[in-house]
N, C-alpha and C positions, 0 to 999 in steps of 0.2 A: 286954285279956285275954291271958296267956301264954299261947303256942302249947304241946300238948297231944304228945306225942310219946311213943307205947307202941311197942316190936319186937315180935315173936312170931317163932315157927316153927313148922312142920306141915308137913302135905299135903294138897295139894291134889286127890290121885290116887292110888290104890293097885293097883298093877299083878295085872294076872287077877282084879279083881273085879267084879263085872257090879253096876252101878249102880240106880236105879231104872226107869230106862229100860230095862234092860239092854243096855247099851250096855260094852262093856270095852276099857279100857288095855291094850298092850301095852307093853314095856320099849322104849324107843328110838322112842315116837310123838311126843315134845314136842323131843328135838334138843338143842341148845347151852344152857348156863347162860344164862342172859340175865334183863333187867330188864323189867317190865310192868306196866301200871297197876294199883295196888290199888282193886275200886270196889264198892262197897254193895250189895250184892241183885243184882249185874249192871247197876246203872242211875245215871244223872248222869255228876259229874265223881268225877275219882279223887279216892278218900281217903287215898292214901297210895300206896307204890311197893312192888312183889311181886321179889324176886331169885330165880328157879327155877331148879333143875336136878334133874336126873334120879340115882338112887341103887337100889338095890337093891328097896327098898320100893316105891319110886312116885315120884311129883313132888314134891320138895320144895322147900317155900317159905320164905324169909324175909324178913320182911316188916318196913315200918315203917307206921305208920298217923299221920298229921298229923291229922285230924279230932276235934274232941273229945268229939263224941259217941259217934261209933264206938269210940275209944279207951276212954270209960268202958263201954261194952257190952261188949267183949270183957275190959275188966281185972278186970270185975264176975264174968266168966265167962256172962253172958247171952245171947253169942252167940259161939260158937268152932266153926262150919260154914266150911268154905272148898269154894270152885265156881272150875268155870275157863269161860271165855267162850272158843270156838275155833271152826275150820273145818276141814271133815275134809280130808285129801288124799287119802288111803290107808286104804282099808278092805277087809275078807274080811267074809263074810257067810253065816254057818252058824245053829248053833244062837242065837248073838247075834253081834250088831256086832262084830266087834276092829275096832280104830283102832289102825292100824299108822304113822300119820303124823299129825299135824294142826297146823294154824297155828294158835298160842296168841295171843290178843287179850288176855287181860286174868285175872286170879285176883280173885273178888270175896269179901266177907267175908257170910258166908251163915247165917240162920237154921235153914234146914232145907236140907241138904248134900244136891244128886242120887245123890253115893256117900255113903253114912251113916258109912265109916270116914274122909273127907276131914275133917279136926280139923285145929283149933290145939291143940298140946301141950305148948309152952312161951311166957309172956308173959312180957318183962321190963320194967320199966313205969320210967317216967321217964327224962330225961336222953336226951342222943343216942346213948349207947352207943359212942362214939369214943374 
């Protein structure tokens, strides 16, 4: 079977919105551009590789996905929820959480998103994109 290769972009995070938790992003909590595993609901092995950096909006991701399941869910559009798996370092404690710091583990592709505006908003589907 041919290996399965969809990109996307989104966010993973959108900065001063208070999530289901209520828990909230501040601008400057996730740090340097860097690469992190893509994984399913939070769980297993990675399905793919997450590229983040920080922007104006929030956490943005680009993503590849090698999985071909996942890749038909998201191409189909039947799951375009993104979640980040992290550890806080740095928090204030008022009316809700801010996370003014945290170590980023992993961005997974998520059904139902803890922050409801964390989307995939662009898929591009086939080929490696190189």
């Amino acid at each position: 079977m041919a290996q399965v290769t969809v990109r996307f972009g989104g966010y993973a995070a959108i900065w001063d919105r208070a999530d289901r938790a209520g828990d909230v992003f501040r601008k400057g909590a996730f740090g340097e551009r860097r690469l992190v595993p893509l994984l399913w609901q939070h769980r297993g092995a990675a399905v793919g590789e997450a590229a983040v950096s920080e922007d104006d909006r929030g956490l943005r991701v680009d993503g590849v996905i090698h999985d071909a399941s996942a890749a038909t869910l998201v191409q189909g559009g039947a799951v375009a929820g993104l979640s980040v798996g992290y550890r806080p370092l740095a928090v204030r404690q008022g009316a809700r959480r801010e996370l003014t710091r945290v170590a980023l583990a992993e961005v997974s592709l998520v059904a139902v998103p803890m922050q409801p505006l964390a989307r995939i908003n662009q898929v591009f589907n086939g080929g490696s994109g190189e």
